[in-house]
C-alpha positions as CSV (number, residue, x, y, z in Angstrom):
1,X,-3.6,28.2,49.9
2,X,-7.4,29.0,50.4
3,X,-8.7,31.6,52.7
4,X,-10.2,30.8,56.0
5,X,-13.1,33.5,57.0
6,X,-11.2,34.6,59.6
7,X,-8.9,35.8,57.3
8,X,-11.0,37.5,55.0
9,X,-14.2,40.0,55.3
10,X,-17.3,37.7,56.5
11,X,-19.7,36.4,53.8
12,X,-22.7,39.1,53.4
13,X,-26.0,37.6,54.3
14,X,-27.2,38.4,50.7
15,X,-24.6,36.2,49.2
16,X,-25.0,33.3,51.7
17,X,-28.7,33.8,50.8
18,X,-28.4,33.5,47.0
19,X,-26.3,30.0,47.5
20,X,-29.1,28.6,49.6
21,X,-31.3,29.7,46.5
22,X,-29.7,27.4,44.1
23,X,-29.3,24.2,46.6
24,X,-31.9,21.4,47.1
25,X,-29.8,20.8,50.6
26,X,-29.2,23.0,53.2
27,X,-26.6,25.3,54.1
28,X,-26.1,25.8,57.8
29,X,-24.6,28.8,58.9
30,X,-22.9,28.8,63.0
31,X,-25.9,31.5,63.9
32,X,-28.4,28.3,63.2
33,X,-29.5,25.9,65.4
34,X,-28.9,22.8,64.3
35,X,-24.7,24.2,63.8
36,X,-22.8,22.1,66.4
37,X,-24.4,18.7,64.9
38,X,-23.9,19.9,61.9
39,X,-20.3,20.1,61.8
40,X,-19.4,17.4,64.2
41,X,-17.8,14.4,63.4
42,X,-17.6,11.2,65.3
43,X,-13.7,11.9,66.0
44,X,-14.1,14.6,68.6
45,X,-10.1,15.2,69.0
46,X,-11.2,17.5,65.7
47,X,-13.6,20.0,67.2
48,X,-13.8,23.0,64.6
49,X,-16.1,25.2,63.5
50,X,-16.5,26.0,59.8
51,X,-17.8,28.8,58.2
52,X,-20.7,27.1,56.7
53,X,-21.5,23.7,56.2
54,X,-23.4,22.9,52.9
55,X,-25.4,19.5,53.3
56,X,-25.8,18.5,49.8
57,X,-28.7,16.6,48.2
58,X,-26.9,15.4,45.1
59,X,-24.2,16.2,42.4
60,X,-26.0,19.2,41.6
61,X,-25.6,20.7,45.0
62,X,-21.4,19.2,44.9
63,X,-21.0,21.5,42.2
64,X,-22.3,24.6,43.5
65,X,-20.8,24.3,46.2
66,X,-17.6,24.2,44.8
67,X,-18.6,26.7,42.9
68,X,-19.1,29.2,45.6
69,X,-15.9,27.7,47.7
70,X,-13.7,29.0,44.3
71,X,-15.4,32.4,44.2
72,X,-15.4,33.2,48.0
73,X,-11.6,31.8,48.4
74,X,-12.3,29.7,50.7
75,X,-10.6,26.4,52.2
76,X,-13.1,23.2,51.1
77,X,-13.7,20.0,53.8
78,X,-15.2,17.1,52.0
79,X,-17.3,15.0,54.4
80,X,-18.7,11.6,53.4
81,X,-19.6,9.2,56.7
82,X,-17.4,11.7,58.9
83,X,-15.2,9.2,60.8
84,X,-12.5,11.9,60.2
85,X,-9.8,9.8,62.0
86,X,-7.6,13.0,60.7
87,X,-10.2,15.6,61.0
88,X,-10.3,16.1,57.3
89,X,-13.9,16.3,57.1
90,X,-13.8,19.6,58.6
91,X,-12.6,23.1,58.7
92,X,-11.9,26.3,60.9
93,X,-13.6,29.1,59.3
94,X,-14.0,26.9,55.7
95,X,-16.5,25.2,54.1
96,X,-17.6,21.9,54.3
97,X,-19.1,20.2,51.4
98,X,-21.4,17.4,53.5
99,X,-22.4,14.3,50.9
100,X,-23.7,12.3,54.0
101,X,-27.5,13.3,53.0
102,X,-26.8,11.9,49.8
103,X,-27.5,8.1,50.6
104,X,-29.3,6.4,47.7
105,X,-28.3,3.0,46.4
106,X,-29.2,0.6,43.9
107,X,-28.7,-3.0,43.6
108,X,-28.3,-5.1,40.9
109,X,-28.4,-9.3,42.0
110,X,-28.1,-10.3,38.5
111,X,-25.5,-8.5,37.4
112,X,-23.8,-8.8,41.2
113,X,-23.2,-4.5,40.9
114,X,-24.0,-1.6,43.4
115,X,-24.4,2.0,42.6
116,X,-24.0,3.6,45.9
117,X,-23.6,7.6,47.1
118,X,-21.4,8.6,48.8
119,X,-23.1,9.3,52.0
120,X,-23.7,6.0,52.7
121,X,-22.3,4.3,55.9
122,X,-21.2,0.2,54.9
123,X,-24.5,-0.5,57.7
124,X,-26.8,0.9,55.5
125,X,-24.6,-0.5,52.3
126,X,-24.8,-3.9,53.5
127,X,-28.5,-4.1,54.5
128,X,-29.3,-3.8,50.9
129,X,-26.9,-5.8,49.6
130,X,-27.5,-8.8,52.0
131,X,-31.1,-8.8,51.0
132,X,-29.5,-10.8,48.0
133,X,-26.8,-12.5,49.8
134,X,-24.4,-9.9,48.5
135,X,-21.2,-8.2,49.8
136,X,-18.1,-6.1,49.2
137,X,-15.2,-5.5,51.3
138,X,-16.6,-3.3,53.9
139,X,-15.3,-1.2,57.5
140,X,-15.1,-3.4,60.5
141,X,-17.3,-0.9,62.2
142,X,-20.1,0.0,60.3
143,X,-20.9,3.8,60.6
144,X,-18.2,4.1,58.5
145,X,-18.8,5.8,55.4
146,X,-18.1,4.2,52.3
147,X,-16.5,6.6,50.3
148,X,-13.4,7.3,52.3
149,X,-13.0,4.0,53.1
150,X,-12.9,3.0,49.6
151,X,-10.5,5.6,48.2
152,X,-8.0,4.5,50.9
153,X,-7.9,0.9,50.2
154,X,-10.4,-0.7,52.7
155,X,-9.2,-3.3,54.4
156,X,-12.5,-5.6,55.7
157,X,-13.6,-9.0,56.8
158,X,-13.7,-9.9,52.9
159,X,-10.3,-9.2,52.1
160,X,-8.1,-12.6,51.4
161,X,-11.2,-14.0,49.5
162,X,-12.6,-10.8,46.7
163,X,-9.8,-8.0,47.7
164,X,-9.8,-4.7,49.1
165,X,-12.9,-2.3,48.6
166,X,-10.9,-0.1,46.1
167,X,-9.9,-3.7,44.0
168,X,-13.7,-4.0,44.0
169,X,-14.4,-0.2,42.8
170,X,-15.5,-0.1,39.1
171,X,-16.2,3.4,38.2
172,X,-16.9,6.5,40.1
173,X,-18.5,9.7,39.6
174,X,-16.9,12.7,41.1
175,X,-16.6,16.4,40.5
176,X,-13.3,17.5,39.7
177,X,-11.5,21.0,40.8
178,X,-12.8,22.8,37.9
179,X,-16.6,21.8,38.5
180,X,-16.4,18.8,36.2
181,X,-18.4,15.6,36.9
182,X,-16.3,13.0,35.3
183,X,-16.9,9.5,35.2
184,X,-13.9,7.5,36.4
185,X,-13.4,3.9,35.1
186,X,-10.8,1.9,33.4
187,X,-12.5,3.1,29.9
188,X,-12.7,6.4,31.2
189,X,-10.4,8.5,32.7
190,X,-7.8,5.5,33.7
191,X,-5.4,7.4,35.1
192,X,-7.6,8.8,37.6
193,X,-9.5,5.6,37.9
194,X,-6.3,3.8,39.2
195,X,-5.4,6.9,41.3
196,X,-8.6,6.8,43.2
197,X,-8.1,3.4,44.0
198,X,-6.0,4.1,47.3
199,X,-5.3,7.8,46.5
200,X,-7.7,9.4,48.6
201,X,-10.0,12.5,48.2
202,X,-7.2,14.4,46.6
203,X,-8.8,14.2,43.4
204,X,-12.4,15.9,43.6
205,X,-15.7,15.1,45.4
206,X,-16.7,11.8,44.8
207,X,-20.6,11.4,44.0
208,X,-21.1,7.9,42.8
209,X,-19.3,4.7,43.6
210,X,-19.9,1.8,41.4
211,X,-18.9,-1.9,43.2
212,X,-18.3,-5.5,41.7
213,X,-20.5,-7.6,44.4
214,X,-20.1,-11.5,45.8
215,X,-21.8,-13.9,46.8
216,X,-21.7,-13.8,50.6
217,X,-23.8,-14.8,53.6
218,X,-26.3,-14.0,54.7
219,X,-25.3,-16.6,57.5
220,X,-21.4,-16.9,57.7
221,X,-19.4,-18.5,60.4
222,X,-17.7,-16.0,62.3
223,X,-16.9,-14.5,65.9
224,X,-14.2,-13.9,67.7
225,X,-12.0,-15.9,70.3
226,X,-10.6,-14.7,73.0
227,X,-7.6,-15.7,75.1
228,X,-6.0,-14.3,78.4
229,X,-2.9,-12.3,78.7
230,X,-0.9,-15.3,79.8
231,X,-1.3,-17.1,76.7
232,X,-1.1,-14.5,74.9
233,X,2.4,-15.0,73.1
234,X,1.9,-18.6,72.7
235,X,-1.4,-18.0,70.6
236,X,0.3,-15.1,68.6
237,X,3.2,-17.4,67.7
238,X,0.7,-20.4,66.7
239,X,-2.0,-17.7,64.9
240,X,1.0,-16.0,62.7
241,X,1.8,-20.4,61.8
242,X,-1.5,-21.2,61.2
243,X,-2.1,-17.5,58.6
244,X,0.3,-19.9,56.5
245,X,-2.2,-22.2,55.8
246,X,-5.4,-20.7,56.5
247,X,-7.4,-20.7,53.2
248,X,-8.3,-17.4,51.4
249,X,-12.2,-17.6,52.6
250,X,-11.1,-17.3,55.9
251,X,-9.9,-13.6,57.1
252,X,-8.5,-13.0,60.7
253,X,-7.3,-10.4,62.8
254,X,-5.4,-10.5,66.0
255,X,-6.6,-7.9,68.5
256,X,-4.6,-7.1,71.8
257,X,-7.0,-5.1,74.0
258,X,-8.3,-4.6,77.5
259,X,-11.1,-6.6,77.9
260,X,-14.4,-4.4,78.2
261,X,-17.2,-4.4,80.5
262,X,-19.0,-6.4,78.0
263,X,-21.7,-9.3,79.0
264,X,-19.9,-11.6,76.9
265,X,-16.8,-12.0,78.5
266,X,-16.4,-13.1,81.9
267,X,-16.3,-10.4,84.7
268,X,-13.2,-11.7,85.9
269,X,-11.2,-10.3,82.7
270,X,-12.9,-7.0,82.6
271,X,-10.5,-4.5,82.6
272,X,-7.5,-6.8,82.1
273,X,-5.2,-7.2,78.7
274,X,-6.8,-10.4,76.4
275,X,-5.8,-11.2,72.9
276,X,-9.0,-11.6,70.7
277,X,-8.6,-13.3,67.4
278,X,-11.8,-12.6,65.2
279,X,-12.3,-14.0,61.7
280,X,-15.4,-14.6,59.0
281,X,-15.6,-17.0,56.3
282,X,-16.7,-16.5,53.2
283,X,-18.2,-19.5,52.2
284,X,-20.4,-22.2,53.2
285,X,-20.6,-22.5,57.0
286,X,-20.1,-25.9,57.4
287,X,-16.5,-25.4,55.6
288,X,-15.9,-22.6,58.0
289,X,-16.7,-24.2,61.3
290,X,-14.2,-26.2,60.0
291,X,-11.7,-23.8,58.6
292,X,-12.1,-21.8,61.9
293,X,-11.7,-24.2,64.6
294,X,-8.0,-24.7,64.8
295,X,-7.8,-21.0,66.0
296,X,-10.5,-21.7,69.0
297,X,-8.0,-24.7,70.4
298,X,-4.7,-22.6,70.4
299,X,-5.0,-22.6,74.3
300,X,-8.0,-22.3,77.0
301,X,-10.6,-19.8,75.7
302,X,-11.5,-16.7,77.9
303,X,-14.4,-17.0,75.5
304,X,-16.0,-18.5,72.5
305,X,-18.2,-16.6,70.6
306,X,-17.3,-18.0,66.8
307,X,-20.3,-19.5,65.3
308,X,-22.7,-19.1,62.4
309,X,-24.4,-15.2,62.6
310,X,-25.7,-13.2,60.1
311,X,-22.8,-11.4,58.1
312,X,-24.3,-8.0,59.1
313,X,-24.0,-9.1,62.9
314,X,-20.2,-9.0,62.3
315,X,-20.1,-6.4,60.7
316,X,-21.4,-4.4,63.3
317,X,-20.4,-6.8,66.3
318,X,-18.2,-4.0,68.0
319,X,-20.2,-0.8,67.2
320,X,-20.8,-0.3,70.5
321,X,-17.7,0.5,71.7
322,X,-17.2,2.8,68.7
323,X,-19.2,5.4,69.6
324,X,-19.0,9.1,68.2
325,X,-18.0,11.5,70.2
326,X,-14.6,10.1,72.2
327,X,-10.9,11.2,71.5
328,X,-9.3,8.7,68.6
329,X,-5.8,8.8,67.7
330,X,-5.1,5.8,64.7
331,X,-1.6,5.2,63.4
332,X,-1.0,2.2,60.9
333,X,2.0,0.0,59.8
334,X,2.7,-2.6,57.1
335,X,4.4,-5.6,58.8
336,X,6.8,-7.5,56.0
337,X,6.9,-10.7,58.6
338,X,5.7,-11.3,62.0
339,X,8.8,-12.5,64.4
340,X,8.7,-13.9,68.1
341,X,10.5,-10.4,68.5
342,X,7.7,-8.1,66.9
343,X,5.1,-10.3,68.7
344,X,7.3,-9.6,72.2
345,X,7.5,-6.1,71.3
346,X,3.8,-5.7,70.2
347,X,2.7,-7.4,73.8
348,X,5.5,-4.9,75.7
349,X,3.6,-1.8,74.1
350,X,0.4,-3.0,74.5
351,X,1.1,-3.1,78.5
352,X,3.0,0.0,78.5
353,X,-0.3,2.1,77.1
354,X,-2.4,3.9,79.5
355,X,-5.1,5.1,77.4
356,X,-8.9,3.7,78.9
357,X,-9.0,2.0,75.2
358,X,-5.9,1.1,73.3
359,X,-5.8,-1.7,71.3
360,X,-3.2,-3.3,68.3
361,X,-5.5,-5.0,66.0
362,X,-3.2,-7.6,63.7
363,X,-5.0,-7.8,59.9
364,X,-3.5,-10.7,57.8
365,X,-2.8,-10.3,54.3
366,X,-2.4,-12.5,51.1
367,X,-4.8,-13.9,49.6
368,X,-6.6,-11.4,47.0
369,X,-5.4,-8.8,48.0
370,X,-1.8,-10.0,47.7
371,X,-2.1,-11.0,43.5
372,X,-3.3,-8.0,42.5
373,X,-0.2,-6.3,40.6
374,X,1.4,-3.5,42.9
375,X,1.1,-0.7,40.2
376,X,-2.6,-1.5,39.5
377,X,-3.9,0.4,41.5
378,X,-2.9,3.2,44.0
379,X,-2.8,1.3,46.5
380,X,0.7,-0.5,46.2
381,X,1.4,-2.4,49.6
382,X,0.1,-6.1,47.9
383,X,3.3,-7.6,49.9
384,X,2.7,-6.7,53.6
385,X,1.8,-10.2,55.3
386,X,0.6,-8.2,58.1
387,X,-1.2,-5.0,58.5
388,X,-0.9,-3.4,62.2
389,X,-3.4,-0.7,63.1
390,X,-2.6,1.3,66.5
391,X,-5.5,3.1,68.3
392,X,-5.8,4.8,71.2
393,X,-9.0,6.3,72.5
394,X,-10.0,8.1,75.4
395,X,-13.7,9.8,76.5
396,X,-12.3,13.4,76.1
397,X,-9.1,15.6,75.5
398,X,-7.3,14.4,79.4
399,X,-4.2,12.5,78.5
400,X,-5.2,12.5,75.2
401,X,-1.5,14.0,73.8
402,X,0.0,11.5,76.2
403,X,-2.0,8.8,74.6
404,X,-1.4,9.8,71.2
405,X,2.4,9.6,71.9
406,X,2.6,5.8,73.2
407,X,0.5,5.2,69.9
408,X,3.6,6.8,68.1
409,X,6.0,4.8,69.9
410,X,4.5,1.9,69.0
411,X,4.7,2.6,65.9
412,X,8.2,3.5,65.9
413,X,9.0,0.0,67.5
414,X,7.4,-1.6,65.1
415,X,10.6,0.1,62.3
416,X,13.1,-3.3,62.3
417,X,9.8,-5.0,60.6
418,X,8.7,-2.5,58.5
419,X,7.8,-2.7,54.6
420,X,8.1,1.3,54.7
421,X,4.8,2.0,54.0
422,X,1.4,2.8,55.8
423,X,-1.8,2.4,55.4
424,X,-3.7,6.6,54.6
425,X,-7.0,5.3,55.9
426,X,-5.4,4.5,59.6
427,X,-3.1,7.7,59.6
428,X,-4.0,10.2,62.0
429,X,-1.9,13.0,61.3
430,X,-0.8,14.9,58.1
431,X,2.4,15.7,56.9
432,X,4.0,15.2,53.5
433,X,6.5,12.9,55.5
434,X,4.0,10.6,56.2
435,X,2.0,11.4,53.3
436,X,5.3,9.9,50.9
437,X,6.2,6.8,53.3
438,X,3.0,5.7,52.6
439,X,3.5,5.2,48.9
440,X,6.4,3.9,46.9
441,X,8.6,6.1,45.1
442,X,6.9,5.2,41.7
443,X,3.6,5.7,42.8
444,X,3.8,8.8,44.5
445,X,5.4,10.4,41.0
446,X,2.4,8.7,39.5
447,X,0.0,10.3,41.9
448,X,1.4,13.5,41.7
449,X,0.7,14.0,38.0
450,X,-2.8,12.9,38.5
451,X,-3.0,15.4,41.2
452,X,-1.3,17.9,38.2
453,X,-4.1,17.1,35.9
454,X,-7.0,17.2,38.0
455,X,-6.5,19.4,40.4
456,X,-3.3,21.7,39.8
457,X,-3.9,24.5,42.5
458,X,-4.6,21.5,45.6
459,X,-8.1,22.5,46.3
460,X,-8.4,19.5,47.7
461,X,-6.0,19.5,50.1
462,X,-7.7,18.4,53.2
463,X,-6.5,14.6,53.1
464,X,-3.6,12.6,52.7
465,X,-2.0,15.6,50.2
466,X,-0.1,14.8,47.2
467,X,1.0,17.8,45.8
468,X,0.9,19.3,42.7
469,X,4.1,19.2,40.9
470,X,3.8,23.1,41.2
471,X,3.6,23.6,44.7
C-alpha cells in the first residue's frame, strides 16, 4: 500500500522544486494560497488535504506525475470533474493527479465523433457538440465530469435510444501504472478497452476519450411533470405500465423528493413530498409532444413544465440545486421489476428520511442499453428494468451519519427486488463487498486480470478497487 506523508519524511523543497521544473501545470503545495480550492471537491463529506496537488496541462504532465508518485511512495488520487461522490478524487497526505485543466475538445459533424479530455464537465461537452445538433449520453447534472462518468457506465437522458456513455466510448488514451500511454480500443488493447467500459479508474489515468455522436436536438421536448404526494402511488403504478410501451426515444425517470423553494412549483407544495417524472425525447418534437403526453395526464399536475427546450436546458435544468460544497451520500440499486410492493416501500422510505434533501430518482432501462450483450462490456447489468439511485444531502456534516444511514436502509429494503448488482458511479462507500456485488461473478474474474496486467501492485486503488489477483 502507498505511503501517505504523514507516514514518511516530508518531501524536501528541492525535490518538490525540480517536479514543478518539468510540468507545464502547476503543483500546489498546502503552504500556497490557492490550496483549499485546490483540493476541494464538490462532495464536501470528503474534506482532505493532500500532500500536493499536481494540476496537469496534458499527458505529459500525467506521466510525470506518476512518475514522481512511484518514486516518493506515495498514495495517487485521480481527479477528473471532482464530483467525488466517494471522495476518490482526493487524498490525506497523497497526491492528486488533477486532469480538470486539461479541457480541450474536438468535434467532428461529419464523421459524428468527439475527442474530448478528460477534464471536461458534460456542460462544456455538450456546448460544442450541440453547435452541430450532436449528443452522447451525458450526467443529468452537468458539472459532472466526463471521464468518471464514462468509465462507470453513464446512465443519461439518452440512454434507451444510443446506450450508456461507456456503449458510446470508442477508444481512450490513458497512462497506465508503468508510465505507459496506451491507446485503448477494440483494435488495441481489447481487453482493457472492454474493461474500461464500466470498470472504473482502476486501470491508469485516462487522458483522451474518443465518443460515437447522434443526432440530437438542439430543441427536444422534454421537462418534467410533477404530481402531489397523494397521487403519488397511483402515478408510480401507471408510470412503471406505461415504461412497457414507451418508445426507445423517450427516456424517463421517476423522482420522489421534497418539493423545493423553486419559482416553478407552486408555494403551496414547497417543502412537501411530490413525485416528479422527467423525460427527453430524442427525436423530432412533434413525435415527442406526442410520445410524452400520456405521462402529463396520469392524474392532476402540481406542475407542467414538459415542452420543447433546448437539449442543453435539460441537461442542466436542476444544476442549481446541485451545488458544490453540501454533504452527499449516493447509494444505487438495480431493480429486476417494479411491484405495487417496491413502489409502497419506496414511498414508506421516502417519508421516513429526514435529510433537508433526499430524494429516490427511478431510471428506466431497456431500450439500448438493454441489447447490448452483458459480457461486452464491463458494465454487465443490461437486464435491470429499473435503476434506483438513493441520495441524501445535507448543507454540512449535522445529521449527516444519520442521513447516510436511512440512505442505507433504503437500500437494504429495496433486497426482495434486487438483481444483485449496483451501479459503481452511484456508490458512495468502498469496500470490496460492495465493490464484487456490483459485478457478476464472470466479470469480476475478468476484471481482475485486467487489473493483473495493467496494474499489478493497485496503484490505482482510489475507486471502486478490483484487486490484483496478488493482493
Amino acid at each position: 500500500m502507498a505511503a501517505t506523508v504523514g507516514e514518511r519524511d516530508t518531501i524536501g523543497e528541492a525535490t518538490l522544486g525540480e517536479l514543478e521544473s518539468t510540468l507545464r501545470g502547476q503543483l500546489v503545495r498546502p503552504a500556497d494560497p490557492d490550496y483549499d480550492q485546490a483540493r476541494a471537491v464538490w462532495n464536501a463529506a470528503h474534506d482532505r488535504r493532500p500532500a500536493l496537488v499536481i494540476r496537469c496541462a496534458g499527458a505529459a504532465d500525467v506521466l510525470r506525475a506518476l512518475e514522481f508518485a512511484r518514486s516518493e511512495g506515495l498514495e495517487v488520487a485521480v481527479r477528473g470533474g471532482a464530483h467525488s461522490v466517494a471522495g476518490f478524487s482526493t487524498s490525506d497526505g497523497g497526491v492528486v493527479i488533477d486532469t480538470s485543466p486539461m479541457q480541450g475538445i474536438r468535434v467532428d459533424p461529419a464523421g459524428r465523433r468527439a475527442v474530448a479530455q478528460p477534464g471536461l464537465t458534460w456542460s462544456a461537452f455538450d456546448h460544442e457538440t450541440q453547435a452541430f445538433g450532436l449528443a452522447v449520453t451525458g450526467g443529468l447534472v452537468s458539472s459532472t465530469g466526463i471521464a468518471g462518468f464514462t468509465l462507470g457506465g453513464g446512465i443519461g437522458w439518452l440512454l434507451r435510444k444510443y446506450g450508456l456513455t461507456c456503449d458510446n466510448l470508442l477508444s481512450a488514451d490513458l497512462v497506465t501504472a508503468d508510465g505507459q500511454l496506451v491507446t485503448a480500443s477494440e483494435q488495441e488493447h481489447p481487453d482493457l478497452f472492454w474493461a474500461l467500459r464500466g470498470g472504473g479508474g482502476n486501470f491508469g489515468v485516462v487522458t483522451s476519450l474518443e465518443y460515437r455522436l447522434h443526432p440530437v436536438g438542439p430543441l427536444v421536448f422534454a421537462g418534467p411533470v410533477f404530481y402531489s404526494a397523494a397521487d403519488a402511488a397511483g402515478v408510480l403504478r401507471a408510470w412503471r405500465d406505461l415504461t412497457a410501451t414507451l418508445p426507445d426515444e423517450l427516456t424517463t425517470v421517476a423522482n420522489i423528493l421534497v418539493a423545493p423553494p423553486v419559482p416553478f412549483l407552486p408555494e403551496v407544495v414547497h417543502g412537501q413530498a411530490v413525485l416528479g417524472l422527467l423525460g427527453v425525447y430524442a427525436g423530432p418534437v412533434e413525435d415527442g409532444e406526442r410520445a410524452a403526453q400520456p405521462l402529463r395526464t396520469l392524474a392532476e399536475p402540481v406542475a407542467d413544465l414538459m415542452g420543447p427546450m433546448p437539449y442543453t436546458a435539460m441537461q442542466s435544468l436542476i444544476d442549481p440545486l446541485w451545488a458544490a460544497g453540501a454533504h452527499n451520500y449516493f447509494t444505487g440499486v438495480m431493480l429486476n421489476q417494479l411491484t405495487d410492493e417496491t413502489i409502497d416501500t419506496l414511498l414508506a422510505q421516502h417519508a421516513a428520511g429526514r435529510a433537508p434533501v433526499h430524494e429516490l430518482h427511478l431510471h428506466h432501462g431497456g431500450g439500448a442499453m438493454s441489447r447490448v450483450p452483458a459480457d461486452a462490456t464491463a458494465f454487465a447489468h443490461r437486464d435491470a428494468a429499473y435503476v434506483l439511485n438513493i441520495i441524501a444531502r445535507s448543507p454540512d456534516r449535522e445529521g449527516f451519519e444519520e442521513h447516510a444511514g436511512w440512505a442505507r436502509a433504503t437500500h437494504r429494503a429495496m433486497d426482495p427486488w434486487s438483481t444483485g448488482g449496483g451501479y459503481v458511479n452511484f456508490t458512495s462507500e468502498p469496500g470490496q463487498d460492495k465493490v464484487q456485488s456490483a459485478y457478476p461473478p464472470d466479470t469480476y474474474a475478468r476484471l481482475a486480470a485486467v487489473k493483473d496486467r495493467y496494474d499489478p501492485t493497485n496503484l490505482f486503488r482510489l475507486n471502486q478497487n478490483i484487486l490484483p489477483s496478488g493482493r
